[in-house]
N, C-alpha and C positions, 0 to 999 in steps of 0.2 A: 774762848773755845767755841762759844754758841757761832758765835761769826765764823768760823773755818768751817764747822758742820754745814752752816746754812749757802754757804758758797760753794763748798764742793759739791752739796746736793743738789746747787742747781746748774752748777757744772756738766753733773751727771745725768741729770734730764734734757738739761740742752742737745748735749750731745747725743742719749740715746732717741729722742724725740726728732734726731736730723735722720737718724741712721735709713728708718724705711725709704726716703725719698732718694736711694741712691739710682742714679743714673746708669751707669755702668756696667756690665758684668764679665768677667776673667774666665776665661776657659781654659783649663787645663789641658794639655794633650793624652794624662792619663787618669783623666776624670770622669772612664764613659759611665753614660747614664743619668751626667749633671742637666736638671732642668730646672729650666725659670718660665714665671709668666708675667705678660704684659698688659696693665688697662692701659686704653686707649680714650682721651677726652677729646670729643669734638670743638673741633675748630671752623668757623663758617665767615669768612666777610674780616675774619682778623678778632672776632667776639667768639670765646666759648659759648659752648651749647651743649646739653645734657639730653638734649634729641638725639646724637651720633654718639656713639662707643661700642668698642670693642676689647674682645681680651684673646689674647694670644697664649700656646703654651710653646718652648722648644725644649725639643730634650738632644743634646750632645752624643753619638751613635759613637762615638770613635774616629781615630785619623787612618787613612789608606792612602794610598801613591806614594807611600815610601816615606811616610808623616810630614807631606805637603800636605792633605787634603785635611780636612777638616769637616765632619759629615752631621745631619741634625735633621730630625724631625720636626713635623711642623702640624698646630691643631690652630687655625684662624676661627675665629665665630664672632657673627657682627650682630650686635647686640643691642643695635639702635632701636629707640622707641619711634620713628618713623619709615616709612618708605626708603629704600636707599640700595646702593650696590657696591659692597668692600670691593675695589677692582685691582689693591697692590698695597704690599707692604715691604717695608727696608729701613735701614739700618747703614751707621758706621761702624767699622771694623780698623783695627789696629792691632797690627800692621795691614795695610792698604792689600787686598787681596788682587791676585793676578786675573784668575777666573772664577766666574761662579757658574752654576745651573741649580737647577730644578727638577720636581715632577709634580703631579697631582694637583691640586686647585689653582695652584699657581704655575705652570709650566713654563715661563718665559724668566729668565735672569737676566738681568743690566746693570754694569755697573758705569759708576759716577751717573746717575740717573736725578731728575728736577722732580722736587713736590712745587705746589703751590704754597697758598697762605705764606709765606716769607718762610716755609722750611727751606726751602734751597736745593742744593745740589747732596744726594746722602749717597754712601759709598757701592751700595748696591740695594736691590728691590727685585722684584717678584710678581712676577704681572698674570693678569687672570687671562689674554691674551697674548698676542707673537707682533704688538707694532712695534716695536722696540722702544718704545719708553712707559714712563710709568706715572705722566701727568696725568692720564684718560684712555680709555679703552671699553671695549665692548666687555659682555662676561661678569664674573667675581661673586659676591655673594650675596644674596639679601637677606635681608633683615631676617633676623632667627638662623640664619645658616651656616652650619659650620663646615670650614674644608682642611683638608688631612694632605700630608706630601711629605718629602722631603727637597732637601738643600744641601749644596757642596759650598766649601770657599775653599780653595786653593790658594796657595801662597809660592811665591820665588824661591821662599828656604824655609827647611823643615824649622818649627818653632813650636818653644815647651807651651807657652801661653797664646792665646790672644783676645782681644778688647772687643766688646758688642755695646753700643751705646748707642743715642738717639734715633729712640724705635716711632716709626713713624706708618700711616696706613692712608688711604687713600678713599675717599667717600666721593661716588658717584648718584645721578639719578634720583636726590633727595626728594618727595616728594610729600606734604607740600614743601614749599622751597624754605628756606631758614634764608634771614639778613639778606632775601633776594637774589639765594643765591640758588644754584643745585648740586654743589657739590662742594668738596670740602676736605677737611683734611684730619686725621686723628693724633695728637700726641699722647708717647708712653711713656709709663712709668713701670719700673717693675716693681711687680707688686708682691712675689710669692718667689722663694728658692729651694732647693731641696738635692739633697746628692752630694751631700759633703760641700756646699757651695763656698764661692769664692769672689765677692764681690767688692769694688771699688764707688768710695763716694765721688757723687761731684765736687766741684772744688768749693761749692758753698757752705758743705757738709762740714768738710775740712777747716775753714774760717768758721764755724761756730762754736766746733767742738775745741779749735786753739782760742777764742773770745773764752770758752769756759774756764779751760785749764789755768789762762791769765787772770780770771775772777778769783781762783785758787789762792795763786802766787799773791795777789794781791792782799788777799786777806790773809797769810801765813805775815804776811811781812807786817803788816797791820799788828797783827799779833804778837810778832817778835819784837817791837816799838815796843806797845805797853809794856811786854815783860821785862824790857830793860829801865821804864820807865819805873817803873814797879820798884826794881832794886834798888834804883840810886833814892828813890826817897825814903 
């Protein structure tokens, strides 16, 4: 029995100790009011750096166009302890949205838009500028700055849920330069939820918390051995 306790308990830290680092987050369509926030750890040269960060908050407004649209506020604040200029932030969306826009600190939307540092191509972003992409740009925000707006996605057909996952930000103008660079890029994690929230792990979340459940099974069966071992002698 001490062996089932000692395994499920650590089943159950495994698993809750995966839970905050979920990636993901599920929006409801009749969930207004739901907000999450994102830190953002610097990335510079392909090396993190605790010189870049930022925290992001969104809050979910509601759906309008007939619940295509999908509506949210938006509070960026660049929080780096050097020189630097937040100039764009974005994210994936699932399902694949048709259009997006903007207002206020970021006025510019693009979708399937390129970060550097090996983020890639993310489904949409937010530019503190109008060049139409969202690798570099004039503008955005400096260091201690916070900016406020909102944001639309739009979808092809009306849908109860949808997916917001790898939140990423844009670091311009680093000054001094980090790993020789000056600019850079931020990965998120959400950090904070609130509003009846509704979120999805990553799929690593998922393989720990099933590694625990199997640590379970294994020590029940364990268990159930001796106890038959028990009675025949």
């Amino acid at each position: 029995m001490r062996s089932f306790r000692k395994a499920a308990l650590a089943a159950i830290l495994l698993a809750s100790s995966a839970v905050p680092a979920f990636g993901a987050v599920l929006i409801n369509s009749a969930n207004t009011g739901y907000n999450f926030s994102v830190d953002y750890d610097g990335q510079v040269g392909g090396a993190a750096t605790n010189l870049l960060d930022a925290l992001s908050t969104f809050t979910f407004t509601g759906v309008s166009n007939s619940g295509l649209t999908y509506n949210f506020n938006y509070s960026v604040k660049n929080n780096s302890s050097v020189s630097s200029r937040l100039t764009a932030f974005g994210f994936n969306v699932d399902p694949t949205a048709s259009s997006a826009s903007s207002t206020g600190a970021f006025p510019s939307a693009n979708l399937g838009d390129n970060f550097p540092e090996g983020v890639r191509t993310v489904d949409v972003c937010f530019e503190a500028d109008a060049n139409g992409n969202c690798t570099g740009g004039s503008g955005g925000l400096n260091s201690s700055a916070t900016g406020t707006g909102t944001f639309a996605l739009t979808f092809a057909q009306v849908m109860s849920s949808v997916s917001l996952d790898s939140f990423v930000t844009r670091f311009q103008s680093i000054n001094p330069t980090i790993n020789g660079s000056s600019s850079g890029v931020g990965l998120g994690t959400v950090v904070q939820s609130g509003g009846n929230p509704i979120t999805a792990p990553e799929p690593g979340t998922w393989l720990m918390m099933l590694g625990g459940f199997g640590l379970v099974g294994f020590a029940m069966r364990r268990r159930e051995g001796r106890l038959q071992l028990s009675q025949l002698a």
